[in-house]
C-alpha positions as CSV (number, residue, x, y, z in Angstrom):
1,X,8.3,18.3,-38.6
2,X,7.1,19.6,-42.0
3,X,5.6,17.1,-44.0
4,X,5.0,16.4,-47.8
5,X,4.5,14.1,-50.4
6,X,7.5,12.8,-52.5
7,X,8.4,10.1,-54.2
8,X,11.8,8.6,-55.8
9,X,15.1,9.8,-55.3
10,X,13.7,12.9,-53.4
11,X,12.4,10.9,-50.4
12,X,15.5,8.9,-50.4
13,X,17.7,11.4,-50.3
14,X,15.5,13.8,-47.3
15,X,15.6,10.1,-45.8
16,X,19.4,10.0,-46.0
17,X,20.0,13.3,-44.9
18,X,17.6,13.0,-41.5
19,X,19.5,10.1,-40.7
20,X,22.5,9.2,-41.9
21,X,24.1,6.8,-39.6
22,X,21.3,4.3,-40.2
23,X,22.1,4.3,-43.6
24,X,25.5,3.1,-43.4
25,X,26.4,0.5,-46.3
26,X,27.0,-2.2,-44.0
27,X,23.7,-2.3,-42.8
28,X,23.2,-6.3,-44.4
29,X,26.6,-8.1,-43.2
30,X,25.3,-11.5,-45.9
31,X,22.2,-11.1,-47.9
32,X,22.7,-8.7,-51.4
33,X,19.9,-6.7,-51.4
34,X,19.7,-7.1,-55.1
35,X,18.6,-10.7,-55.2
36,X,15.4,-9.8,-54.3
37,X,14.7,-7.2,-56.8
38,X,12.2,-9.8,-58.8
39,X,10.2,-10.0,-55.8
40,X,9.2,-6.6,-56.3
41,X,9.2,-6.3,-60.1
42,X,6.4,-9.3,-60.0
43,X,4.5,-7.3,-57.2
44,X,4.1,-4.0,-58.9
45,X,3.8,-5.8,-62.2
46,X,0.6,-8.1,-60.7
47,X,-1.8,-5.3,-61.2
48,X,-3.2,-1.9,-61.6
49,X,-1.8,0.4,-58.6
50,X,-5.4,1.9,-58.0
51,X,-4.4,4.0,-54.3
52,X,-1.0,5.5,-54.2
53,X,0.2,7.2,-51.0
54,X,3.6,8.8,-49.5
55,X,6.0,5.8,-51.6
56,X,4.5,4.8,-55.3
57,X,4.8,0.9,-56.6
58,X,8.0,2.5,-58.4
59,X,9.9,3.6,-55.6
60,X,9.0,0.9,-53.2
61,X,12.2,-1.0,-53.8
62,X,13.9,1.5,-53.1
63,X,12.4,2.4,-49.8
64,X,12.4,-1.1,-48.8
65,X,15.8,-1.2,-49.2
66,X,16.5,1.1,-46.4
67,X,14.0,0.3,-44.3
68,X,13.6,-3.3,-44.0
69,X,15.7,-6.4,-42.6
70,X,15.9,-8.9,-45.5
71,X,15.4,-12.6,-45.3
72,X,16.0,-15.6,-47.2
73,X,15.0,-19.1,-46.7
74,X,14.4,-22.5,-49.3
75,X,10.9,-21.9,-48.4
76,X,10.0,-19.7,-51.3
77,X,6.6,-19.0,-50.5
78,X,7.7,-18.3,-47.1
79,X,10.4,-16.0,-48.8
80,X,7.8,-14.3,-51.3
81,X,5.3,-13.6,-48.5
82,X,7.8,-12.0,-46.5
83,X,8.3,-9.3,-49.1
84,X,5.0,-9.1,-50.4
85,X,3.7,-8.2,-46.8
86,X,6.2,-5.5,-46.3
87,X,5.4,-4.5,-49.8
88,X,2.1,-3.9,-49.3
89,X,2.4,-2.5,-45.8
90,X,4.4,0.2,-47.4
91,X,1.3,0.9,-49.4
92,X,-0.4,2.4,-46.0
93,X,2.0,4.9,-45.3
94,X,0.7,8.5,-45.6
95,X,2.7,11.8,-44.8
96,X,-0.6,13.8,-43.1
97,X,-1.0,17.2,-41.5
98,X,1.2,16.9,-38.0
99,X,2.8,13.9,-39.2
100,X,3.1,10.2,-40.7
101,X,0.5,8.1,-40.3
102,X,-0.6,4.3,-41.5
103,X,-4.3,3.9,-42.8
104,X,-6.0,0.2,-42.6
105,X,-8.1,-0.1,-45.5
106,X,-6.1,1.6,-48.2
107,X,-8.9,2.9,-50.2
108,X,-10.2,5.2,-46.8
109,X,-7.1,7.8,-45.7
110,X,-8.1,8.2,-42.4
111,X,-6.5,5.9,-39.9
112,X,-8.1,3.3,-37.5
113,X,-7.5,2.0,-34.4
114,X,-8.5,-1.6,-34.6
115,X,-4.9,-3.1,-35.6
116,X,-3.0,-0.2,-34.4
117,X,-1.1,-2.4,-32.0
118,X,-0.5,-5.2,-35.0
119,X,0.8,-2.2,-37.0
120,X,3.2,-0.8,-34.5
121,X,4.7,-4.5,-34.0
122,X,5.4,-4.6,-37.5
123,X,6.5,-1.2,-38.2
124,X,9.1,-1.4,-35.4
125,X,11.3,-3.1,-37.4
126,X,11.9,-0.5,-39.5
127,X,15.3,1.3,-39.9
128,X,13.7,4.6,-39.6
129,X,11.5,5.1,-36.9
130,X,9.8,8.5,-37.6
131,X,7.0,7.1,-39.2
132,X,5.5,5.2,-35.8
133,X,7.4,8.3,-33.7
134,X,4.5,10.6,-35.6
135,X,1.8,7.8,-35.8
136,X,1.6,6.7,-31.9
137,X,1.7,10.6,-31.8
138,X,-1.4,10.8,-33.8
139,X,-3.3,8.7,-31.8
140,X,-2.7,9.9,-28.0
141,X,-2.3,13.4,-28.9
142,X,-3.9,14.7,-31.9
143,X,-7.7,15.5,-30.6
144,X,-8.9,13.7,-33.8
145,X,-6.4,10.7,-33.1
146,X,-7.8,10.6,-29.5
147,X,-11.2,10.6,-30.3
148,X,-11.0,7.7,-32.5
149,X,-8.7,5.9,-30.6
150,X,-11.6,4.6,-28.5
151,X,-13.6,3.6,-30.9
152,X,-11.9,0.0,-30.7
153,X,-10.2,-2.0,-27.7
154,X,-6.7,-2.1,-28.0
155,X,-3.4,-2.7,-26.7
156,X,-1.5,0.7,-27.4
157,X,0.6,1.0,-24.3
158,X,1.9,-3.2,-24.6
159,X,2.4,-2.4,-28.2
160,X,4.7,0.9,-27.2
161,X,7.0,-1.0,-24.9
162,X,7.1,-4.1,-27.2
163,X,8.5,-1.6,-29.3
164,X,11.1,0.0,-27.0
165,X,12.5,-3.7,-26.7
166,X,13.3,-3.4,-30.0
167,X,14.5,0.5,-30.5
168,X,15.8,1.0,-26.8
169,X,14.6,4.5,-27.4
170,X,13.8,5.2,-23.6
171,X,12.9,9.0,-24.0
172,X,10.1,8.4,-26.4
173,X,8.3,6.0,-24.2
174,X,9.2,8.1,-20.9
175,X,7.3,10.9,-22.9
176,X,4.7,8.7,-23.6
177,X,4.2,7.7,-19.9
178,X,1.8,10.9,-19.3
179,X,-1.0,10.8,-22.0
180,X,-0.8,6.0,-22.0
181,X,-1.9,6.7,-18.0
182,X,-4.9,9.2,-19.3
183,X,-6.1,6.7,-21.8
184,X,-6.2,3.7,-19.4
185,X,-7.8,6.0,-17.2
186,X,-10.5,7.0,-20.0
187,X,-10.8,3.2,-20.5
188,X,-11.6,2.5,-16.9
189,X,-14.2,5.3,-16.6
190,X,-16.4,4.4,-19.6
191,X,-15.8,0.4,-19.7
192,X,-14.8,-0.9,-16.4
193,X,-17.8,-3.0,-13.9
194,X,-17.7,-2.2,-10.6
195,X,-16.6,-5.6,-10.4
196,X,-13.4,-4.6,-11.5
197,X,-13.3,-6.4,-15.3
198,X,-13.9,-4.5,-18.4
199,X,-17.0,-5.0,-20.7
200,X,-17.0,-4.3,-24.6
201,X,-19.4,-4.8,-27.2
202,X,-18.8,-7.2,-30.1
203,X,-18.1,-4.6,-32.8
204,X,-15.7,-2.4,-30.6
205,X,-13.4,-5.0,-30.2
206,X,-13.5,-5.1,-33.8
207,X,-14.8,-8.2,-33.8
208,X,-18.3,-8.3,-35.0
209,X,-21.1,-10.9,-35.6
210,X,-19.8,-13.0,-33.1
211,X,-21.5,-16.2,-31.6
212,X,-20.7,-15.4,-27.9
213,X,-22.8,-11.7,-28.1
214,X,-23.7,-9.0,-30.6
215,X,-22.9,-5.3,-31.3
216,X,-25.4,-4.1,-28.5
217,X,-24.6,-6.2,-25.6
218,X,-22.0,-5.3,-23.1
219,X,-20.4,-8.7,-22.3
220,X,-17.4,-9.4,-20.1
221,X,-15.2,-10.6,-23.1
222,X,-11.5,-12.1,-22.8
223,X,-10.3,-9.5,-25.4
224,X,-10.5,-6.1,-23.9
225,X,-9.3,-7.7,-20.0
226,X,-6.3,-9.1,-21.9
227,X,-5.8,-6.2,-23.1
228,X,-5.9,-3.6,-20.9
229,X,-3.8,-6.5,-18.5
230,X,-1.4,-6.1,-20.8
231,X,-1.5,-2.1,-21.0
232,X,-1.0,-2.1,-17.2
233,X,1.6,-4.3,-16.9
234,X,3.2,-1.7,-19.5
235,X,2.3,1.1,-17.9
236,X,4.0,-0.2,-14.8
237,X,7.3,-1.2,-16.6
238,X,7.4,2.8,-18.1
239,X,6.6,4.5,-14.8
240,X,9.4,2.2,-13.7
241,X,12.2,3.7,-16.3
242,X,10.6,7.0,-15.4
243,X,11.7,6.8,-11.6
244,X,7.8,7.2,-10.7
245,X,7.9,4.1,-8.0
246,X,4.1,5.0,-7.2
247,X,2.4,4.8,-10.3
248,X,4.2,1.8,-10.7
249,X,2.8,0.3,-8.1
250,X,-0.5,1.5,-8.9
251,X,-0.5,0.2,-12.6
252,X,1.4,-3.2,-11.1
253,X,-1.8,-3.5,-8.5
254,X,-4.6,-3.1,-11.7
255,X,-2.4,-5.8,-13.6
256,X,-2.7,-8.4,-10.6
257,X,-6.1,-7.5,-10.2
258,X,-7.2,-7.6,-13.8
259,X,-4.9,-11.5,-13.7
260,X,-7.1,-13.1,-11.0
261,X,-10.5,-11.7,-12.5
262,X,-9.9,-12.9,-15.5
263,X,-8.7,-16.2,-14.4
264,X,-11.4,-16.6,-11.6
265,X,-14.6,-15.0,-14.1
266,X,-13.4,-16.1,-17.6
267,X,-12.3,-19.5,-17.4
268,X,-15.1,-21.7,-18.1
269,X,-14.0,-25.5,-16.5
270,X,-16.8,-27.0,-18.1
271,X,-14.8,-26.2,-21.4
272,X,-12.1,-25.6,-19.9
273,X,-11.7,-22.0,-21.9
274,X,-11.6,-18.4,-21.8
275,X,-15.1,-17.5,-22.8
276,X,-17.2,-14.4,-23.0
277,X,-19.6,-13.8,-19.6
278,X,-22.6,-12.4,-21.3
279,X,-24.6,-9.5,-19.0
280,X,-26.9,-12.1,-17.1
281,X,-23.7,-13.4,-15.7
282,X,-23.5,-17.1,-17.4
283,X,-20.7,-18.6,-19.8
284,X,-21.1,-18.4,-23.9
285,X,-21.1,-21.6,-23.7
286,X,-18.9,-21.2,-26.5
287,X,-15.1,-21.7,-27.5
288,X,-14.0,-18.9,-29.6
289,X,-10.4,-17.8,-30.6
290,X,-10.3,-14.7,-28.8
291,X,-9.9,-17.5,-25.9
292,X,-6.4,-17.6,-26.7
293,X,-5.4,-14.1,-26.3
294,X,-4.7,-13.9,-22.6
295,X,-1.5,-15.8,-23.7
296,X,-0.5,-12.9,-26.1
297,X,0.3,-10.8,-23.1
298,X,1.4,-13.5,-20.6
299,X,-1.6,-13.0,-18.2
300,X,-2.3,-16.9,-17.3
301,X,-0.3,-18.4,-14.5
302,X,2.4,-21.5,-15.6
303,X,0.6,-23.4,-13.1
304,X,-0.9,-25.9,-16.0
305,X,-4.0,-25.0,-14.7
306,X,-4.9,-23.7,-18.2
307,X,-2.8,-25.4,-20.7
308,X,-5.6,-27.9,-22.2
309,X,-7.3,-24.7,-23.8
310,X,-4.3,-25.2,-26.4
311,X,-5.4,-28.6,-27.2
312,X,-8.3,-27.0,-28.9
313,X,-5.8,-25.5,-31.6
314,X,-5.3,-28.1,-33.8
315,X,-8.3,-30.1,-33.4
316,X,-10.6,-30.3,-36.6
317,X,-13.6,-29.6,-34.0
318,X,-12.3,-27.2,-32.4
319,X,-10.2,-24.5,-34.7
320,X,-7.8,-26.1,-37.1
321,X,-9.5,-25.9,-40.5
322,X,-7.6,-26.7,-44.1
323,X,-6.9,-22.7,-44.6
324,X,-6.0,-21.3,-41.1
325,X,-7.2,-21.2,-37.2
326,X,-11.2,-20.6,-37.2
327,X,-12.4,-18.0,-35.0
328,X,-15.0,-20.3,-33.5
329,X,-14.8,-24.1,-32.6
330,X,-16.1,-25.7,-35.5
331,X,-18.4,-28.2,-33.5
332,X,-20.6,-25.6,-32.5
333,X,-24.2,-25.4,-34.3
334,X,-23.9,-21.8,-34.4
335,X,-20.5,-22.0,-36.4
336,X,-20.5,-20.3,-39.7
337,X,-24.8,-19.4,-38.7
338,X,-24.2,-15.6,-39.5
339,X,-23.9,-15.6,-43.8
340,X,-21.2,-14.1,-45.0
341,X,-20.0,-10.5,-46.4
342,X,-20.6,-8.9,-43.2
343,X,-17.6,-9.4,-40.9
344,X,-18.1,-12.5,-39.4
345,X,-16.2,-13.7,-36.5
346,X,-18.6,-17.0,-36.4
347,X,-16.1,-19.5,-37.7
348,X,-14.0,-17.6,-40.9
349,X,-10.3,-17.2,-40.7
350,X,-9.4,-13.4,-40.2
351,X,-6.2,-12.4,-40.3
352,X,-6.1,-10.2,-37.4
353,X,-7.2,-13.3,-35.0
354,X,-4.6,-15.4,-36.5
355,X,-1.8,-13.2,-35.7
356,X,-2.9,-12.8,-32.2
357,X,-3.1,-16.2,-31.6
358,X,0.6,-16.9,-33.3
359,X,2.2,-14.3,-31.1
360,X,0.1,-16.0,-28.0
361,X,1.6,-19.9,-29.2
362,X,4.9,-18.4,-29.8
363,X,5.2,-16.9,-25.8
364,X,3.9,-20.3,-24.6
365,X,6.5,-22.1,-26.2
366,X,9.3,-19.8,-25.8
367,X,8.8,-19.4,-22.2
368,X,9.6,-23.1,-21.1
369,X,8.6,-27.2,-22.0
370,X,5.1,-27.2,-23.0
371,X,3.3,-30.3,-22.5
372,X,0.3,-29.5,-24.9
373,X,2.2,-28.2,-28.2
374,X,5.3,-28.2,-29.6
375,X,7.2,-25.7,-32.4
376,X,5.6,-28.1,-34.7
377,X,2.0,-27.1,-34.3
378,X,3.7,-23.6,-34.5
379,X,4.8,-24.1,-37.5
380,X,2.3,-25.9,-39.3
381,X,-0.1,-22.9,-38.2
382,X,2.4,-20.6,-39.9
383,X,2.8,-22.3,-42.8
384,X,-1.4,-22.5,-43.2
385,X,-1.3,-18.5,-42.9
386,X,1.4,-18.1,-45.5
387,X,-0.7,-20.3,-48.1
388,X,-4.1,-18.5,-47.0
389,X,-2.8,-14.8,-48.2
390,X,-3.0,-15.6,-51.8
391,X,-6.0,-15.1,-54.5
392,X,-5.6,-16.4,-58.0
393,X,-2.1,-17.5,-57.8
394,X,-1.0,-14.4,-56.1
395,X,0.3,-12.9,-52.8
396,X,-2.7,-11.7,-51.3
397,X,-3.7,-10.0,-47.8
398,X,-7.7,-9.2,-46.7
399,X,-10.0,-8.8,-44.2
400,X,-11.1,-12.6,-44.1
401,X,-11.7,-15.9,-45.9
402,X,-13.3,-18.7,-45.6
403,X,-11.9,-21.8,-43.9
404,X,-12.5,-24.4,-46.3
405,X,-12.1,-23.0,-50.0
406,X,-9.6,-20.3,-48.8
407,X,-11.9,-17.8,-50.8
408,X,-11.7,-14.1,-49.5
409,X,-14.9,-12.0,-48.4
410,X,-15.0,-8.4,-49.3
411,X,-11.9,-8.9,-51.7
412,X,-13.5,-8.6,-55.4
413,X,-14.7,-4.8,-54.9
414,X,-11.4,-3.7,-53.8
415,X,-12.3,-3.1,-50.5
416,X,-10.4,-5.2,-48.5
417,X,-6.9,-5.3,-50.8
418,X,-4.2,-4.6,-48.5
419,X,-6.3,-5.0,-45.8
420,X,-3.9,-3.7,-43.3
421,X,-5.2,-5.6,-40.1
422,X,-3.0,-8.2,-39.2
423,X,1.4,-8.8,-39.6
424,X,3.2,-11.1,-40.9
425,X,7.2,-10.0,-40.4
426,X,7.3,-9.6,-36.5
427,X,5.9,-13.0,-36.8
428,X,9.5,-14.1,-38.5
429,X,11.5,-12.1,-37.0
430,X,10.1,-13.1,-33.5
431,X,8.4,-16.7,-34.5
432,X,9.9,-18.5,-36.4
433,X,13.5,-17.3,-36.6
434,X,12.6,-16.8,-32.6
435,X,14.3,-13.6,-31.7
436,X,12.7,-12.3,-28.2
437,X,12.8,-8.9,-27.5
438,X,14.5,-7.7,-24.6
439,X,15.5,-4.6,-22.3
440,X,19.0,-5.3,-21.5
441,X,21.9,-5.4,-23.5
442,X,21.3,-9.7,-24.1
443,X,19.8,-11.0,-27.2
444,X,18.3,-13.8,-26.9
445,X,16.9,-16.5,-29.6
446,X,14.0,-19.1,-29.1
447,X,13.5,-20.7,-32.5
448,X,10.3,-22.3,-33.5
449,X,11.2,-23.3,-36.7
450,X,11.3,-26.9,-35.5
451,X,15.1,-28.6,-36.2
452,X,15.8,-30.2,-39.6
453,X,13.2,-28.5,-41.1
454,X,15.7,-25.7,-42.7
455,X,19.3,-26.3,-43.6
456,X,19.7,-22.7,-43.9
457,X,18.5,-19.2,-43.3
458,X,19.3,-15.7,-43.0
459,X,17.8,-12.2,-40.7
460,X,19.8,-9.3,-41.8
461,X,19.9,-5.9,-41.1
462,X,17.8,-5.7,-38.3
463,X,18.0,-2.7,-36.1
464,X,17.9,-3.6,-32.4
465,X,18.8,-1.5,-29.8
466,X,21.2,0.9,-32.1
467,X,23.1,-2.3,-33.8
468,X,22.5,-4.2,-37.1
469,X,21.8,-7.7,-36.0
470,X,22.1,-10.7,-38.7
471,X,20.6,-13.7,-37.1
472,X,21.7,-17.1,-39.7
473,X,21.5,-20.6,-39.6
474,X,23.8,-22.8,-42.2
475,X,23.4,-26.5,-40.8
476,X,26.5,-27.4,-43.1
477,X,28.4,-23.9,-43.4
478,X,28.2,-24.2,-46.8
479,X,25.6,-21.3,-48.1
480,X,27.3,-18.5,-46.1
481,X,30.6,-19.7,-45.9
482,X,30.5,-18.9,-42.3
483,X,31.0,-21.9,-40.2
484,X,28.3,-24.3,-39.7
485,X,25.3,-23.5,-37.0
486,X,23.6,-20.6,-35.8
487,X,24.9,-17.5,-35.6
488,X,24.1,-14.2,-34.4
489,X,26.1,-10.9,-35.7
490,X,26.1,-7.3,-34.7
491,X,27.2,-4.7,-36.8
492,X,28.9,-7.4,-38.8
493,X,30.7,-9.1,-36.3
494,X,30.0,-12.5,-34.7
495,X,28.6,-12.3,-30.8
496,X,27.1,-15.4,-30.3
497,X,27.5,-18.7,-31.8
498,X,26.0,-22.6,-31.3
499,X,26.4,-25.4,-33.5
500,X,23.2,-26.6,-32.4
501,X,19.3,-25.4,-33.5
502,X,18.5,-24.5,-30.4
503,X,18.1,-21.4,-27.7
504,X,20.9,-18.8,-28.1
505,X,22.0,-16.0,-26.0
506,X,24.8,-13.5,-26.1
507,X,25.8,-9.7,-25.9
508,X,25.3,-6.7,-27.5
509,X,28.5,-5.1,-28.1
């Protein structure tokens, strides 16, 4: 594909022309699009655009209008937030030489691989799906996009088939299948113990100035196992739509492997945590958030053997703090021991750690009856993130912030504006209005917006697996005027319905 830079009606129209069926009129079956036009006049009003990239403030509404699902709730910070986030995700998008790509700070063009699998869960809900087509391009076959893509830990190929649950487009992740096996393989060459778990310093699991190590020392660290747990177990499920029964195997064999080590090496019973095993073999000794992230990719067995790590969550010594989930227990003397200004992960609130540890709660919960936590410790977390991203009165996202005034580092110089490390839709979309992506034709919703909470709310337009889905609750049928309950249409037309707030599954058309 040639690319270029437009803006306005030019894009729109190229846009329309590429792909017209996803640009039908009935794409939103409830919401007018047109309410939420102030939204956007207030955001490109709230200051000066200093960085503009492949869509301007002016056209955003525009682009947003075809791209994104719309939601409205009597939450209106929830509501603002929503927009604002997609708002300024739009600001990252950048047409480059071989294709789209997304940058992280906005004020540096080229692209980083830190949140790359935060920014493919968010960009997958897009109408058109060219833009992450080009980017997950970028990074596993551009030499440049290679290069760099080992910089940081990640979880590319988890993020690739979380996608596919969402666009059931089976030949881009087939073709993908090739170049995600020679990156794990990479992975393993340069980072993998003879012992068979993976070792990362600090800073390349972009989580520097830690309490549990340091950028020089190559620690066994519950971030890059989860991780590359969760890109086998991938790998494994795409070898299996490719017909290649071996490398399944061999990718379903790492994944066990990688789910005992990590259970039998990193779980500390004195604290009864995931913690980093530093090089001379002993435990931290501290809890930290990255604790919580074998959760995000379902490694730890149901056995309850684990569950009282979650108790940590919303205790004032341990993470819960008055503007979001610390990313170090608060008791500890080291907490907060590193200043500030110079990415700390010794106790402030990044963004990044918060959204991995939302997606973690959100599987634990969804899965089945969790003794430890309920949706209400789900949503109050939420809710604590939605009032964090704001600076002097405004919608705000940034690299991180302190946990007691809510004040962001790095924010004043422009550096971290838009800091594009963390999401904030998927969270809705898959949170708290609970929808659970799968690979058949079923959709299935786990709410955790807790019952009673909401009389009403409305998902709409969201492209899943070739359909517009509108996913609404109206406890008394009287704000959509389409019986009381929670509903779930495709393409306009009802498929599933309950009159309780509760799991719903039906399917597809």
């Amino acid at each position: 594909m040639k690319l270029f830079r437009c803006s306005g009606w030019w894009l729109l129209l190229l846009l329309a022309a590429a792909f017209p069926p996803l640009l039908r009129a009935d794409r939103l079956a409830i919401l007018p699009s047109s309410s939420f036009a102030p939204y956007l006049n207030r955001f490109n009003t709230m200051e000066e655009e200093n960085v503009t990239n492949l869509v301007s403030n002016a056209d955003s509404w525009g682009w947003m209008q075809k791209e994104i699902p719309f939601f409205a709730c009597p939450d209106s910070e929830v509501e603002e937030l929503y927009y604002y986030r997609w708002w300024s995700f739009r600001k990252h998008l950048r047409a480059a030489a071989g294709g789209y790509v997304f940058s992280e700070f906005l004020t540096r063009t080229n692209p980083i691989s830190s949140a790359l699998g935060h920014q493919v869960a968010e960009g997958r809900w897009l109408q058109h799906q060219v833009y992450l087509d080009d980017y997950i391009r970028y990074w596993l076959e551009a030499p440049v996009g290679r290069e760099q893509l080992h910089k940081y830990s990640g979880w590319l190929a988890a993020a690739v088939y979380e996608r596919f649950l969402v666009t059931g487009d089976k030949a881009f992740l087939v073709a993908r299948l090739d170049e995600l096996v020679a990156d794990y393989r990479l992975w393993e060459q340069t980072r993998q113990t003879d012992g068979g778990l993976f070792w990362q310093f600090d800073v390349r699991d972009a989580m520097e100035e830690s309490i549990s190590g340091s950028r020089t020392n190559k620690n066994l660290r519950p971030t890059i196992n989860s991780y590359m747990f969760g890109n086998a177990r991938a790998i494994a499920e795409i070898a299996r739509l490719a017909g290649n029964k071996k490398l399944a195997r061999e990718f379903d064999g790492k994944a066990d492997r990688l789910k005992s080590l990590v259970q039998e090496q990193l779980w500390n019973p004195a604290a009864q945590f995931f913690e980093v095993r530093r090089e001379d073999g002993t435990f931290s000794n501290v809890r930290e958030e990255l604790g919580f992230l074998p959760w995000m990719f379902e490694l730890p067995d149901r056995s309850r053997r684990f569950d009282a790590a979650w108790s940590q969550l919303g205790d004032p010594q341990g993470f819960r703090a008055p503007f979001g989930i610390t990313t170090a227990e608060r008791r500890h003397l080291q907490f907060r021991s590193h200043g500030w200004g110079h990415c700390e992960w010794d106790g402030a609130v990044w963004p990044f750690a918060t959204s991995q540890t939302l997606v973690a709660l959100a599987k634990v919960l969804q899965q089945d009856d969790f003794p430890v936590l309920s949706r209400w410790d789900y949503y109050d977390a939420f809710l604590t993130y939605v009032h964090s991203q704001h600076a002097g009165g405004k919608p705000y996202i940034g690299e991180y912030l302190d946990e007691m005034t809510g004040d962001w580092f790095n924010g004043k110089g422009g550096r971290s504006r838009y800091y594009n490390h963390s999401r904030f839709a998927d969270l809705v979309i898959t949170g708290v209005v609970g929808l659970v992506p799968r690979s058949d034709d079923r959709v299935e919703l786990v709410p955790l917006l807790p019952a009673g909470v909401w009389d009403w709310f409305c998902l709409d337009g969201i492209p899943y697996h070739g359909h517009a889905l509108t996913i609404l609750w109206d406890a008394m049928g009287t704000r959509y005027h389409r019986g009381s309950g929670l509903l779930v249409l495709a393409d306009g037309k009802e498929m599933a319905h309950s009159q309780k707030f509760a799991k719903l599954t039906g399917k597809l058309p």
